[in-house]
C-alpha positions as a Markdown table, in Angstrom:
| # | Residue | x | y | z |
|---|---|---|---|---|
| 1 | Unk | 68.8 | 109.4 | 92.9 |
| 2 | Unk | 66.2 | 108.2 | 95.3 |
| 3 | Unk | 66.9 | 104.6 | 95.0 |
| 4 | Unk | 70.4 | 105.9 | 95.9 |
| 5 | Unk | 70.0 | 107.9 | 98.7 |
| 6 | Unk | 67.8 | 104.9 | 100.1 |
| 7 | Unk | 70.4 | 102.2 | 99.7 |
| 8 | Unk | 72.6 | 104.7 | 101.6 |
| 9 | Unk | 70.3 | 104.9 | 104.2 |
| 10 | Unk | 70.2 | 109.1 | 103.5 |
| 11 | Unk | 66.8 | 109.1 | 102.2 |
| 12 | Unk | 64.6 | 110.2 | 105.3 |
| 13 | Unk | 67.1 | 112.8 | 106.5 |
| 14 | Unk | 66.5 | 114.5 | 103.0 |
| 15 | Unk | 62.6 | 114.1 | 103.2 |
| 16 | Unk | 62.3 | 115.3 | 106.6 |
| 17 | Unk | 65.3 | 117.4 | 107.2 |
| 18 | Unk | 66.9 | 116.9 | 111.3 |
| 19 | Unk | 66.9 | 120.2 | 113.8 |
| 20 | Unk | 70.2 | 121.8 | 113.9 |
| 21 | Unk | 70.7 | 122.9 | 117.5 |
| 22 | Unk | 71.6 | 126.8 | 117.0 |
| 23 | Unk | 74.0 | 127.7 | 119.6 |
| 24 | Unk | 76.7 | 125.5 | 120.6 |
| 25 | Unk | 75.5 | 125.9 | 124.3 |
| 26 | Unk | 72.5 | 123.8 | 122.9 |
| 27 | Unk | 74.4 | 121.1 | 121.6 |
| 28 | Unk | 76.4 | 121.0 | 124.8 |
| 29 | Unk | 73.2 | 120.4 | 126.6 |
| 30 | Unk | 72.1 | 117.6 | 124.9 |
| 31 | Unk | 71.8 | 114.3 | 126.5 |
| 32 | Unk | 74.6 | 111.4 | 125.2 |
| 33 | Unk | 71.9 | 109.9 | 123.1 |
| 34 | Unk | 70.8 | 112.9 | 121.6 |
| 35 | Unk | 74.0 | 113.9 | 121.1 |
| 36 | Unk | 74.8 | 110.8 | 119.0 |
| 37 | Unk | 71.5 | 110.9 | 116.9 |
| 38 | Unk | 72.8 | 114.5 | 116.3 |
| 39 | Unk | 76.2 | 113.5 | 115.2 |
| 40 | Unk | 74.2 | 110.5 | 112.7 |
| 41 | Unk | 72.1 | 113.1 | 111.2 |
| 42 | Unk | 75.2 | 115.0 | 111.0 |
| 43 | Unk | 76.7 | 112.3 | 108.7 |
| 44 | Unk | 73.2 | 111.5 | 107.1 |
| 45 | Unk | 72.8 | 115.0 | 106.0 |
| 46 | Unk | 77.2 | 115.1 | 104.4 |
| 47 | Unk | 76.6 | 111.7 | 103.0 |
| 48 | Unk | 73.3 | 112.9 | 101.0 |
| 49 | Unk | 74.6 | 116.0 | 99.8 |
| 50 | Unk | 77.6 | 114.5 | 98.5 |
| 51 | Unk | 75.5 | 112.0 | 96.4 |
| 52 | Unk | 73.2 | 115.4 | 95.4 |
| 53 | Unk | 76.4 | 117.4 | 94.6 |
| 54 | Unk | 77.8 | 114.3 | 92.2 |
| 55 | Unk | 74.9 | 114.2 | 90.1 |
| 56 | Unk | 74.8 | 118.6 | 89.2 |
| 57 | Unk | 77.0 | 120.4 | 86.8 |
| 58 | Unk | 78.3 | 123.5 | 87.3 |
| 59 | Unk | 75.6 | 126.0 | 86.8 |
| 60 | Unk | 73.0 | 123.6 | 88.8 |
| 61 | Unk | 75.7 | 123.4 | 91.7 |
| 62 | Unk | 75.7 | 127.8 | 91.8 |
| 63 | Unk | 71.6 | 127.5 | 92.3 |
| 64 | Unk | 71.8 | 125.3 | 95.4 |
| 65 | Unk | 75.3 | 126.7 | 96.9 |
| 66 | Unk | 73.4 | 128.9 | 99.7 |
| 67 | Unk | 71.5 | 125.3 | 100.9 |
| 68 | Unk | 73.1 | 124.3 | 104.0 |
| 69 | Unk | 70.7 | 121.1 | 104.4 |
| 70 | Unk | 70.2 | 117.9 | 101.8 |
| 71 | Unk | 66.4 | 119.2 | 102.5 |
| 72 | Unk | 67.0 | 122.3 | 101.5 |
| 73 | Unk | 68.8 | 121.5 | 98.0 |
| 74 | Unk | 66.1 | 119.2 | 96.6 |
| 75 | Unk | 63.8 | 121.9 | 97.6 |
| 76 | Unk | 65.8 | 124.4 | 95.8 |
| 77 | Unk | 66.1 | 121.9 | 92.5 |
């Protein structure tokens, strides 16, 4: 799965997670670049947890449910 996530460039944004802003006021603050490093994490983050979610059966998939991160599911597996 690693070599995986690497060759879709996903693999740091799982290691090291990215900061969610909290309120959208935040995220409507941001700078233009910031706001498009967001928006790549953003995509990082979807296209990791789709390659996560491909490779769990059913009764893995109800464990890691709650994760809203790809950090936060390899933690919980």
């Amino acid at each position: 799965m690693n070599a995986f996530l690497g060759s879709q460039e996903c693999i740091k944004i799982v290691e090291y997670d990215y900061d969610e802003p909290e309120f959208k006021e935040v995220e409507d603050s941001l700078q233009e670049l910031e706001k498009q490093i967001l928006k790549t994490n953003r995509k990082k983050d979807n296209k990791a947890k789709i390659i996560i979610y491909q490779g769990l059966d059913e009764t893995i998939f109800e464990i890691i449910a709650s994760a809203e991160t790809s950090k936060e599911i390899c933690e919980a597996l």
